[in-house]
N, C-alpha and C positions, 0 to 999 in steps of 0.2 A: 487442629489435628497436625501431627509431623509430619510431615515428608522427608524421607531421605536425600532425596533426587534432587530436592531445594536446599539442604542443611547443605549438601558435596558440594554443588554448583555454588552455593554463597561461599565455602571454605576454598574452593577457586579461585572467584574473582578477587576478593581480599586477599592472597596471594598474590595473584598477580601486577596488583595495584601497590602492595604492597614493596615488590620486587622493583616496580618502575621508577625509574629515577635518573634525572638528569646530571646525576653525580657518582656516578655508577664507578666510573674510572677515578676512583677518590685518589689514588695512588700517584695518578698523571698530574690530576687535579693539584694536591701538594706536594710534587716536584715541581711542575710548573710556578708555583707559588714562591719556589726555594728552597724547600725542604730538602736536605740532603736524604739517600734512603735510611741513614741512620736512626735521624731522627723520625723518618715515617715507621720504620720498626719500632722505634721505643711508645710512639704513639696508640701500634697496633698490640704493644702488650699492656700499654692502658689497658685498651679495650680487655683485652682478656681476663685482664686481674681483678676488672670488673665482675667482668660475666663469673669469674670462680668464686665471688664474692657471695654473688646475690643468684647465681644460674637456680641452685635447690631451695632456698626460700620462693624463689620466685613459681617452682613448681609445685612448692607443697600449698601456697596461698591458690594455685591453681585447682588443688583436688580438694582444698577445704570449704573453698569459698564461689569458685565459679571457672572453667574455662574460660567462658564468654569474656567475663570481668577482666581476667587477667590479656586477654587479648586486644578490648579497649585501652586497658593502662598502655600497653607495649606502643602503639600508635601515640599516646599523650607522647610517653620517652622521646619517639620519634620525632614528632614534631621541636620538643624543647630543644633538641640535639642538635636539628638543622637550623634553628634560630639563633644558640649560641653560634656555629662556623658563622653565619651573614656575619658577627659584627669577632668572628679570631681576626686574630693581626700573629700571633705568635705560638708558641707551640704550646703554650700553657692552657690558653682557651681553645687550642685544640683539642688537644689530653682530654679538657674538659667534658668536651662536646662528644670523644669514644666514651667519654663515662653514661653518657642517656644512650648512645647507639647501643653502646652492650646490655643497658636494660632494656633499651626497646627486643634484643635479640634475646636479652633472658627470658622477659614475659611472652613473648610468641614461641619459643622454642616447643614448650611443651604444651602449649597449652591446644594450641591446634592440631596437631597431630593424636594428642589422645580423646580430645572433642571428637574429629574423626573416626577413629575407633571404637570410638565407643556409642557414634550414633549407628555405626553401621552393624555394631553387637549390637543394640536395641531391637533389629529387626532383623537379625539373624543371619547377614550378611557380613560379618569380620573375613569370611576368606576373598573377601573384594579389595581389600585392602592393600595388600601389595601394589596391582592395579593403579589405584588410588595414590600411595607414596609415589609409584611411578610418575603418575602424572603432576604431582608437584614437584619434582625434582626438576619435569619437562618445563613445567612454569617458572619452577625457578632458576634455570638457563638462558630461556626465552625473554625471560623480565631484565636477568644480567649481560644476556649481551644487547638488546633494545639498548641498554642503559649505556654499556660501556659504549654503542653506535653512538650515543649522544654526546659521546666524549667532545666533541669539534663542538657542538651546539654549547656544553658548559664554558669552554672556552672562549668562544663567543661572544655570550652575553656577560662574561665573569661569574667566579666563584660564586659571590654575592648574591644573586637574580636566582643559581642555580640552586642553592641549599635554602630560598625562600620558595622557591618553587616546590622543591622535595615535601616542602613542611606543608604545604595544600594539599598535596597527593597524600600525607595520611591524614589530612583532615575528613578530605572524601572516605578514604578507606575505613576509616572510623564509624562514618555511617553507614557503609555497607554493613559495617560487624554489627551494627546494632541490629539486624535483620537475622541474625543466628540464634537456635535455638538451644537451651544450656540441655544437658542430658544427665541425670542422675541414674545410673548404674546400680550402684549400692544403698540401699533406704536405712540400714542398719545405720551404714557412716555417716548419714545426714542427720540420721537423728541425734547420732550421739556428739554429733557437733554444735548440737541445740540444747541438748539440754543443761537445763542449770545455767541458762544466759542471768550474768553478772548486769545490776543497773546502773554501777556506777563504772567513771572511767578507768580506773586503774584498774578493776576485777578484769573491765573487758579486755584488757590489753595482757592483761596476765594469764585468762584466759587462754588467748591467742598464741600465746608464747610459748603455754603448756602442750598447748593440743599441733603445736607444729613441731613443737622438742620429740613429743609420742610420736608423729606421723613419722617425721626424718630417723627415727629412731627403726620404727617397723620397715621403712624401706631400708636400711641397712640390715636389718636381720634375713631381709629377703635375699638380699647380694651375695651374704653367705652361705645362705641355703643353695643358691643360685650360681656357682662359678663359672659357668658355660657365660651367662650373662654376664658378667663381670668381664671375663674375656674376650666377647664380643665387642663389649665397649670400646676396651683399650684398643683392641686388634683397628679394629675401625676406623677408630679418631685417628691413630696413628697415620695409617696410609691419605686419609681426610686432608690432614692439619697438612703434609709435603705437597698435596696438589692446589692446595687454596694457597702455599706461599706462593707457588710457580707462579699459580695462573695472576698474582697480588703486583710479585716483583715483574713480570712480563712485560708490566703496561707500561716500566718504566727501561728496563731495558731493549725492548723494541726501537724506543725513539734512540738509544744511545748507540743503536748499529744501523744507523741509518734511515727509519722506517717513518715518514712523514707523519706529522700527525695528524692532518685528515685521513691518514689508511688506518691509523692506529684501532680505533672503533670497529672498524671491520675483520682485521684481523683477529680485535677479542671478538668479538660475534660468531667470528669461525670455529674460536674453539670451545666458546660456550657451548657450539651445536656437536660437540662430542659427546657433551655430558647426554643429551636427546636420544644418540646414536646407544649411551651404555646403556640408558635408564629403559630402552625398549628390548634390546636382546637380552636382558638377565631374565625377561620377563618368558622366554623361551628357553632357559636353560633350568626349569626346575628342578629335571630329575638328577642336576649332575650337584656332586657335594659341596658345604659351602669349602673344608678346606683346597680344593682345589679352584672356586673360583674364589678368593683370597690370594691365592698364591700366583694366579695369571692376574689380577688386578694389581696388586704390591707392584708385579714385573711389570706393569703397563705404568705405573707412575713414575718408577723409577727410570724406566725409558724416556718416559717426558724433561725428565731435571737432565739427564745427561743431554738429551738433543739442545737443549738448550743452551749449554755451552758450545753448541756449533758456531754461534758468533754469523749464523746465516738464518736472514730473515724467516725465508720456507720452512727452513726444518726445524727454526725455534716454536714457530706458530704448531706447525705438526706435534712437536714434542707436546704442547697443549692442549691439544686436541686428545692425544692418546691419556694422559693424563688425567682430563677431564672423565673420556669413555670409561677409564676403567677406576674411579674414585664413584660415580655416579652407579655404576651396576650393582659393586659394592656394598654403596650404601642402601641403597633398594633391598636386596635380598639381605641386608643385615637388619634390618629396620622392621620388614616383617617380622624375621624371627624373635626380635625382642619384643613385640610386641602381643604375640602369640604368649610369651613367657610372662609376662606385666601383669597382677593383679588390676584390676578396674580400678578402684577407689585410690590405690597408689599409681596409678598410670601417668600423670603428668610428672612428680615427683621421678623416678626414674625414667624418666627420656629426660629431666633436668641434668640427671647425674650420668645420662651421657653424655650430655652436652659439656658437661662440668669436667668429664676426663679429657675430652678433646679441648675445649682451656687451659688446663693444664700441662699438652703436651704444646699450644700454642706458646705459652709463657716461656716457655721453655725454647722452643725454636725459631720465635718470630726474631729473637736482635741475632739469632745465631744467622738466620739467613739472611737479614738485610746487609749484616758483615760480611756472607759466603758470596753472594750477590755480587755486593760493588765491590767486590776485586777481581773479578771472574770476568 
C-alpha cells in the first residue's frame, strides 16, 4: 500500500545524501590544484553544454519510462563522474568528469521534483507542495554548506580520497532510491506507451525515438499555449544562474583577500544558511504578488555581486548570504507555480526545460564571470 509520509521522507533523505559531499567547494578544490578561474569557468560550461544537451531527453525518458529509473541512472552519472576526477591530472579529464556531473544533474533534476508532485496529487495533497520544495531547497543548503564545511577535510586527505569518497555516498544513496515508489498519474499515457511493443532491436529503439520526438514535441505546444510559463522560466534562471556564480567564484576569491582556508568552509556555510532564511519567509508571503517578490529578489542578488566587490571579508560573505536569501524565496514560490501549471504526464519533461533555460543562460555567463571575477 503507498504512503505518502514514506514516498516525501524517502525523497528527503536521497536528497540529502545526495547533496553531501566532501567536494562540495569543487571551486577551491581546482584552484588549489592550479586551475586558473578561467579555466574553472570553461570547465563549468562543460558542465552546462552538457546539461543543454541531454537536460529534455533526460526528462522526457523521465515521464515515459519511470521517475524512479531515471533517478537511479542520475546517481550511476554520479558515481562515474567522481571516479573519473580520482585519476584527472588535467583539465581534459576534468571537462570530462562535468560531463556525468551534468547528467547526474540532468537525470535528478526532473525527475524528483515531479515524482513529488505527483505522489502528493495521488492523494490529494499537491497544495503541500510548496511546503515540500521549500524544504528541499532547506536540504539543499544544509547539504552545500555541510559540504563546502568540508572543504579543509578535502584538502586534507587530497583531492583523490575526496571524489572516491563522493562516489560511495551515491552508491548508498542509490539504495535508498531504490525504496521509492514509481506513481503513474496518467493510465491513458502508459498505455499508449505500450502499445504495439516492437520485438526486435531497432523497432524498439525507433520506437523510442518516435514516442520522445511526440512527447518533446507536445511539451513545446504546451509552452506556447503557456507564456506566463515560459516567462517564468527565463525570469527565474536568470536571477538563479548570477547568484550560483557568486556564491561558485566566492570560494575562490575569499582566499585571494585574505580569508584562511580553514575559515573558508564556514564562511560558505554562512551563506548557504541564507538560502534557509529565504526558503522559509516566501513561505509567509503568499498573499503578496509574484511580480513584486521578483523584483525585491533581482534587488537582493544584485546586492550580493556588488558587495562583493567590497574587497572586505564581512561584507563579501553578507553580500552571499543576501543573494542566497533571495535566489532561494524566488525559487520556492516560482517552482509552485509552474508546477500547479505542468500537465502530469508531461511534468518531468518541462521542469527539464526549465532547467534547460537556466543552462543556457549559464553557457552564456559562466566564462563571462570567471573573466569579471579575476580582475575585479
Amino acid at each position: 500500500m503507498f504512503k505518502i509520509k514514506k514516498q516525501i521522507n524517502l525523497l528527503y533523505i536521497t536528497s540529502m545524501l545526495g547533496n553531501l559531499s566532501v567536494t562540495g567547494a569543487w571551486v577551491a578544490i581546482l584552484a588549489v590544484r592550479g586551475f586558473s578561474l578561467v579555466e574553472i569557468g570553461i570547465a563549468e560550461t562543460v558542465f552546462h553544454i552538457t546539461s543543454l544537451i541531454f537536460e529534455i531527453p533526460s526528462g522526457i525518458l523521465a515521464d515515459r519510462y519511470g521517475r524512479k529509473r531515471m533517478l537511479m541512472v542520475s546517481h550511476i552519472m554520479a558515481v562515474i563522474g567522481n571516479l573519473i576526477m580520482v585519476f584527472s591530472k588535467g583539465l581534459g579529464l576534468v571537462c570530462l568528469s562535468f560531463v556525468f556531473h551534468a547528467l547526474n544533474y540532468n537525470f535528478a533534476s526532473g525527475s524528483g521534483d515531479a515524482l513529488a508532485y505527483d505522489s502528493l496529487k495521488s492523494v490529494n495533497e499537491e497544495d503541500k507542495y510548496e511546503a515540500y520544495f521549500s524544504n528541499q531547497m532547506i536540504i539543499y543548503r544544509i547539504g552545500s554548506g555541510i559540504s563546502t564545511l568540508c572543504a579543509g577535510m578535502a584538502f586534507w586527505m587530497g583531492y583523490q580520497m575526496a571524489y572516491f569518497v563522493s562516489a560511495l555516498t551515491h552508491v548508498v544513496t542509490m539504495v535508498v532510491t531504490s525504496g521509492l515508489v514509481e506513481i503513474k498519474i496518467d493510465e491513458k499515457t502508459q498505455e499508449k506507451n505500450s502499445e504495439g511493443n516492437p520485438t526486435n532491436a531497432i523497432g524498439i529503439i525507433c520506437q523510442m525515438i518516435s514516442g520522445m520526438a511526440k512527447h518533446f514535441i507536445e511539451s513545446i505546444r504546451f509552452l506556447k499555449r503557456n507564456g506566463r510559463a515560459t516567462r517564468l522560466m527565463f525570469a527565474n534562471s536568470f536571477v538563479g544562474a548570477i547568484d550560483v556564480l557568486l556564491l561558485f567564484f566566492l570560494q575562490a576569491k575569499l582566499t585571494s583577500v585574505g580569508l584562511a582556508d580553514w575559515r573558508l568552509g564556514i564562511a560558505l556555510l554562512i551563506m548557504e544558511l541564507g538560502g534557509i532564511v529565504g526558503s522559509r519567509i516566501i513561505l509567509k508571503a503568499k498573499a503578496v504578488r509574484y511580480i513584486k517578490i521578483y523584483m525585491m529578489c533581482g534587488l537582493g542578488v544584485g546586492a550580493g555581486v556588488l558587495l562583493e566587490h567590497s574587497g572586505l571579508i564581512v561584507i563579501m560573505v553578507l553580500g552571499g548570504v543576501l543573494s542566497a536569501m533571495a535566489d532561494d524565496a524566488l525559487q520556492v514560490r516560482t517552482d509552485a507555480l509552474l508546477q500547479d501549471m505542468f500537465p502530469s504526464e508531461q511534468r518531468a519533461t518541462l521542469i527539464s526545460m526549465s532547467s534547460f533555460t537556466f543552462s543556457v543562460i549559464m553557457i552564456v555567463l559562466s566564462p563571462l564571470a570567471g573573466y569579471f571575477f579575476s580582475i575585479w
